[in-house]
N, C-alpha and C positions, 0 to 999 in steps of 0.2 A: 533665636540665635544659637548657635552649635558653638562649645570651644574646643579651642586643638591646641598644640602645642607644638612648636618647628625647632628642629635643631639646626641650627648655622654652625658654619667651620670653612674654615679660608689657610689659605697657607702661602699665597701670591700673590705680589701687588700690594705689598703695606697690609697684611692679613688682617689689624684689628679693624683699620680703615673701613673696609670691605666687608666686615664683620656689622659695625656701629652703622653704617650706610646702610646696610641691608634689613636691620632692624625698624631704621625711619620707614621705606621704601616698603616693610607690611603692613605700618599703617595705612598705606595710601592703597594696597590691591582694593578691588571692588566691592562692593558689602563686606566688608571686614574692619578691623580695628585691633590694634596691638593694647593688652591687655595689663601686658606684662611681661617684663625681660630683667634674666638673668645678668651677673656679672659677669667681664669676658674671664675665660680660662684661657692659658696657654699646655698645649699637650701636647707630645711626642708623638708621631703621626703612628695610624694603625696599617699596616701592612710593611711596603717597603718605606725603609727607614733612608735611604738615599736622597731626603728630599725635606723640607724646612720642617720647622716645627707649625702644629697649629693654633689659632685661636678659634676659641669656639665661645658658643653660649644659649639661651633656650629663649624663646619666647612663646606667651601666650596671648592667643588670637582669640576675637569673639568673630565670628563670620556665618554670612546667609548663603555662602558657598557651600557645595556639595562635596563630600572628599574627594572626588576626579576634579572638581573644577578646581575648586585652592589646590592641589598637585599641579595642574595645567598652570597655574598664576605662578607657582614657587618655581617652577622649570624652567616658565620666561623669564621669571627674576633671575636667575642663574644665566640665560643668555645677555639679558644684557649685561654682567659683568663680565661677560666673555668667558664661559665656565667650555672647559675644553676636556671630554673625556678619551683619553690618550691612553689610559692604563687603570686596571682594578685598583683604588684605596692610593690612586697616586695623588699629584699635587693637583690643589685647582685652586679659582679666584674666589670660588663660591660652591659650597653646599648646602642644599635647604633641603630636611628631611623631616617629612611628614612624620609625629614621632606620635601620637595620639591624636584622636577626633573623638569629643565626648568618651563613652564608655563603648564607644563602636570597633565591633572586630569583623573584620575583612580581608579577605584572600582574594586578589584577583589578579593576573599578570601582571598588572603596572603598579599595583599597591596592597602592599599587607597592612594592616591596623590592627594593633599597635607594632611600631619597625620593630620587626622579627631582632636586630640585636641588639635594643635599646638597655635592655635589662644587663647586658655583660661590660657596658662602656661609661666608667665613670664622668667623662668627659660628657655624657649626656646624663646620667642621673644626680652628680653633682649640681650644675646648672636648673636641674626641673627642680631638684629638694627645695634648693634656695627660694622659687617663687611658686612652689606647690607641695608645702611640706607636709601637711594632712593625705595628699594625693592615696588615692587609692585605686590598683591597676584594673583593670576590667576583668583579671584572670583572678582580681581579689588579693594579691598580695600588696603589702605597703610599701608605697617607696622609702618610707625613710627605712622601714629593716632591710631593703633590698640594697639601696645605695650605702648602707654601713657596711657589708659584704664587698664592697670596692673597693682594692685598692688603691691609691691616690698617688702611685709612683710617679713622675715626669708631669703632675697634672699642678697646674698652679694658678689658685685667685689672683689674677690682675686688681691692682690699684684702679680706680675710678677716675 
């Protein structure tokens, strides 16, 4: 079994809703099994600011998936929340970002490993610290020294 790590962020349609739903929802992809999941954050959205705030959070996955194939699974999970891409970093129902795959690095048009800007957004390395705080990046740096380099303006641990 391979693990990976997905970052979710919702900002439409009851965002945490859509957020806590989509984490059941990677239990059940194909040979996989959620692992573990972060607490939701809420955070001020990254690009245009014209549009809600988000909820986010991380989970981890153990899966007999290929990194194309769980992208392929996370994609269709995003269609059926009805995720609608209309504009770069704008609002949607659903994001699910492949954010590591073991210590696997990959470039290929439909997927980098590990996401090219995981390491600049605390809204994802706050959420991985929490249920991966030893974690160690495949390029060798730590997340906990990385993620304390963040910082945590607009970002906020949600109550349980």
């Amino acid at each position: 079994m391979n693990r990976a790590w997905i970052g979710l962020g919702s900002n439409l349609d009851d965002p945490r809703r859509q957020v806590e739903t989509a984490l059941e929802e990677l239990d059940q992809l194909p040979l996989t099994r959620r692992t573990g999941a972060s607490s939701c954050y809420a955070s001020r959205p990254l690009g245009p600011q014209d549009q809600p705030d988000f909820i986010n959070a991380v989970a981890e996955l153990e899966t007999g998936l290929s990194p194309l194939a769980l992208l392929d699974q996370l994609q269709a999970l995003e269609q059926r929340h009805r995720r609608v891409r209309d504009r770069h970093w704008g609002p949607r129902t659903l994001d699910l970002d492949l954010l590591l795959y073991n210590d696997r690095q990959l470039k290929t048009p439909r997927l980098t490993l590990p996401h090219p800007q995981m390491h600049q957004r605390a809204f994802v390395l706050l959420p991985l610290r929490e249920i991966a705080p030893e974690m160690i990046l495949p390029d060798g740096r730590r997340l906990d020294a990385l993620a304390a380099t963040q910082r945590a303006e607009g970002l906020q641990r949600l109550a349980d």
